[in-house]
Backbone as CSV, one residue per row, in Angstrom:
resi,resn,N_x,N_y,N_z,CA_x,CA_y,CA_z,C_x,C_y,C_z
1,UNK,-1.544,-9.404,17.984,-2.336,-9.084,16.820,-2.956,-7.705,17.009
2,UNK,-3.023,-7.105,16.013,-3.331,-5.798,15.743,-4.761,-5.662,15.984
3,UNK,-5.277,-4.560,16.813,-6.839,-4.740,16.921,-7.022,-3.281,16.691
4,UNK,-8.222,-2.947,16.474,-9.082,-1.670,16.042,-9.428,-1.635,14.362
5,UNK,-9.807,-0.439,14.380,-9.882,-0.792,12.671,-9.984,0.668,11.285
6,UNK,-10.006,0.638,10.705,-9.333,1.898,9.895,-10.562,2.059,8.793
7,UNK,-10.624,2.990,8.248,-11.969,3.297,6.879,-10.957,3.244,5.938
8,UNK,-11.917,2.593,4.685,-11.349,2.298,3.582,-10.917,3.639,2.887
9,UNK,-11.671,4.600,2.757,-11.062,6.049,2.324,-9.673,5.876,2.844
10,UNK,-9.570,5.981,3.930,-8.177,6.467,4.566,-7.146,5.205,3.766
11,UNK,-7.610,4.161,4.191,-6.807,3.309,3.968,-6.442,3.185,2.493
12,UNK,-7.370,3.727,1.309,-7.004,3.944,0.037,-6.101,5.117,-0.222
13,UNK,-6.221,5.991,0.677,-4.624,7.142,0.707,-3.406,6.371,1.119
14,UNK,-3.534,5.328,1.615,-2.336,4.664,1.989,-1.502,3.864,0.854
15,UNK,-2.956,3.242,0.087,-2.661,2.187,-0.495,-2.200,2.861,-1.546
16,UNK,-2.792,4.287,-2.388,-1.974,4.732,-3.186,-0.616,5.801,-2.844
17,UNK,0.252,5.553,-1.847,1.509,6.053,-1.443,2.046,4.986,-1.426
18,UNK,1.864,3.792,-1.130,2.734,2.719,-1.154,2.535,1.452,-1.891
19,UNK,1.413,1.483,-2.466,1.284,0.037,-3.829,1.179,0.787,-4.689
20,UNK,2.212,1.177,-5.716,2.326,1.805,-7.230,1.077,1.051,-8.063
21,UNK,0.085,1.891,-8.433,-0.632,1.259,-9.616,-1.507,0.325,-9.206
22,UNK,-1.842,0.387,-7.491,-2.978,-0.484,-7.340,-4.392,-0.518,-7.718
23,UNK,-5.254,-1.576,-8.069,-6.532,-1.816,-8.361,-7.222,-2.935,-7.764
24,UNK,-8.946,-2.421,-7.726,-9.584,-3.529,-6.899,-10.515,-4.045,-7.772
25,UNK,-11.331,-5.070,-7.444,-11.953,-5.615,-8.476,-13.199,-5.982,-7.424
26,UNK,-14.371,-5.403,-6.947,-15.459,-6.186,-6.513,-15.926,-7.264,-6.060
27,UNK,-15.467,-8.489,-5.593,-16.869,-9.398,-5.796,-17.318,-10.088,-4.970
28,UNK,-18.163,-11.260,-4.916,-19.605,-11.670,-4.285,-18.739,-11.520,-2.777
29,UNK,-17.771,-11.707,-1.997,-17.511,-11.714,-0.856,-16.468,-10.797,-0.025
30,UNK,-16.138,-10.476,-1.107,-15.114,-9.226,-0.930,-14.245,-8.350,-1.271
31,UNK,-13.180,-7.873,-1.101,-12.704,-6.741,-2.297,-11.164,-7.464,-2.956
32,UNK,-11.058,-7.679,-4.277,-9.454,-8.170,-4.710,-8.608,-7.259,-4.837
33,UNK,-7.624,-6.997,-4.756,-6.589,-6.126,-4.697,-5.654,-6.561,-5.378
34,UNK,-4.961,-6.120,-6.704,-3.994,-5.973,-7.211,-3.098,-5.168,-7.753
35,UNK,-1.779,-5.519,-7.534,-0.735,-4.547,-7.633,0.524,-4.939,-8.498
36,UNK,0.232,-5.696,-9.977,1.154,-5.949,-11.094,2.563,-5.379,-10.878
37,UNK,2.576,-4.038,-10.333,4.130,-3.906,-9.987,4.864,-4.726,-9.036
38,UNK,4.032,-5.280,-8.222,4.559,-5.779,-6.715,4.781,-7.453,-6.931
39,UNK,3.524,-7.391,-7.050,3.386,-9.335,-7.159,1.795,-9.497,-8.606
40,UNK,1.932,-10.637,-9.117,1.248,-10.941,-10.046,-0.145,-12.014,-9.572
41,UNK,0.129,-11.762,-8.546,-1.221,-12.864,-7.526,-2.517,-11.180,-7.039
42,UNK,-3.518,-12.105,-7.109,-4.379,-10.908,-6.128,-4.246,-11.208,-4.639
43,UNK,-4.653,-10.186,-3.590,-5.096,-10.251,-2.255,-6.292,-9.982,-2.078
44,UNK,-6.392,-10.865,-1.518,-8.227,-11.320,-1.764,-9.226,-10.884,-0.204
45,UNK,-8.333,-10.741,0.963,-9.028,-11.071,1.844,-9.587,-9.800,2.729
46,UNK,-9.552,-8.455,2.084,-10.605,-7.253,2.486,-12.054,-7.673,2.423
47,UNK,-12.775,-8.017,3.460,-14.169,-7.483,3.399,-14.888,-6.310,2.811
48,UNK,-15.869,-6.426,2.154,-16.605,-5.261,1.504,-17.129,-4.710,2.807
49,UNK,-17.727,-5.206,3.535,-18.512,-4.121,4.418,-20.046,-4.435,4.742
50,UNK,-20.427,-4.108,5.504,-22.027,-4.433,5.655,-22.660,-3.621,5.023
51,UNK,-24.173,-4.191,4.155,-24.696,-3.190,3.818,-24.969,-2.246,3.195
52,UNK,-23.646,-2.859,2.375,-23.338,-1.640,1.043,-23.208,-0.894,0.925
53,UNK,-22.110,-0.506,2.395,-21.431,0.647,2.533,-20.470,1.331,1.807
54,UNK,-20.438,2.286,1.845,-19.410,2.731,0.771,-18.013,2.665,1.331
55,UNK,-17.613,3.659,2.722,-16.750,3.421,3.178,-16.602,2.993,4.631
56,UNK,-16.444,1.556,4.705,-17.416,0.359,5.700,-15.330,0.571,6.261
57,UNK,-15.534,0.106,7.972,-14.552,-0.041,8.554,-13.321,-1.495,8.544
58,UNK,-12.363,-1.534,7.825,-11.882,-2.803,7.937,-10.488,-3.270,9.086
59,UNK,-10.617,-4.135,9.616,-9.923,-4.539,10.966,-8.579,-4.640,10.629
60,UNK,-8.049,-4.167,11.363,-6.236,-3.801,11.563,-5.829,-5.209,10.683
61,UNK,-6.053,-5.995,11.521,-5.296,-7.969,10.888,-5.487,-7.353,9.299
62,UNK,-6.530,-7.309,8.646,-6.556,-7.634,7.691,-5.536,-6.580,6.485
63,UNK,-5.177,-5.264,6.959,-4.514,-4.299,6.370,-2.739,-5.024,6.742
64,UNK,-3.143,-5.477,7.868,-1.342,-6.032,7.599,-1.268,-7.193,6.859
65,UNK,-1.909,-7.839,6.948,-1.703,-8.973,6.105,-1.938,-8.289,4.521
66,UNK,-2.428,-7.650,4.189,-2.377,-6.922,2.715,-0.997,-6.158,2.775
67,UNK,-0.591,-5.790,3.353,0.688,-4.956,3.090,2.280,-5.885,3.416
68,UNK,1.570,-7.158,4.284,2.893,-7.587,4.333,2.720,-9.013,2.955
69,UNK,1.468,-9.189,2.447,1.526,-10.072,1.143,2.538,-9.157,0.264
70,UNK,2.335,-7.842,0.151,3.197,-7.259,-0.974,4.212,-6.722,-0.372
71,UNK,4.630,-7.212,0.503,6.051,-7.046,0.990,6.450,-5.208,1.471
72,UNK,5.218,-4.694,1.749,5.087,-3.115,2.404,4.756,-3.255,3.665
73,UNK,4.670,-4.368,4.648,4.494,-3.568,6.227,5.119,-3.009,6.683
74,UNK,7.065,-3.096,6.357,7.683,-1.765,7.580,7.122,-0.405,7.289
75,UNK,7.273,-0.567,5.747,6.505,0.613,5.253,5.352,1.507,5.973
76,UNK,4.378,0.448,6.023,3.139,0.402,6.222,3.537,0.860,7.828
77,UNK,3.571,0.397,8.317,4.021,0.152,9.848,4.561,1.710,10.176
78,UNK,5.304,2.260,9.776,6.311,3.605,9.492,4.924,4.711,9.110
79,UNK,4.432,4.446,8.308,3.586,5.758,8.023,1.928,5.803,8.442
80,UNK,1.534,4.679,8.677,0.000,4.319,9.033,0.041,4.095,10.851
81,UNK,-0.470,5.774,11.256,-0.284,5.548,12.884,-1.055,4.620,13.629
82,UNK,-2.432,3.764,12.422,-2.861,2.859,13.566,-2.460,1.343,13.653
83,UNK,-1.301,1.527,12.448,-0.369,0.267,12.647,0.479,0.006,13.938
């Protein structure tokens, strides 16, 4: 399992090179992610962050499991060096 962890800035340059047309939606526990081109389900399981951070650090596990729900980890894996 993947350990360390990446800022959401960065990780939103990622997300728009490889999820066409992605969007997030806020709420009480954490951030939704959807990508209508890819799949018609959200990914639900980004943490917001402590504190009400703006751009709060999120843990490796959780960026692969977002990229391999929409079927982008080699992708992901290929261009994100802390994959």
């Amino acid at each position: 399992m993947s350990s360390g962890q990446i800022r959401w800035n960065s990780l939103t340059r990622w997300m728009d090179e490889l999820l066409p047309d992605w969007e997030m939606k806020e709420k009480e526990h954490g951030i939704h992610i959807y990508c209508p081109a890819l799949r018609d389900r959200a990914f639900v399981a980004l943490p917001k962050g402590a504190h009400g951070r703006t751009n709060p650090e999120i843990a490796l596990f959780h960026v692969k499991k977002l990229f391999r729900f929409f079927g982008k980890l080699p992708e992901a894996k290929a261009r994100i060096p802390q994959l």
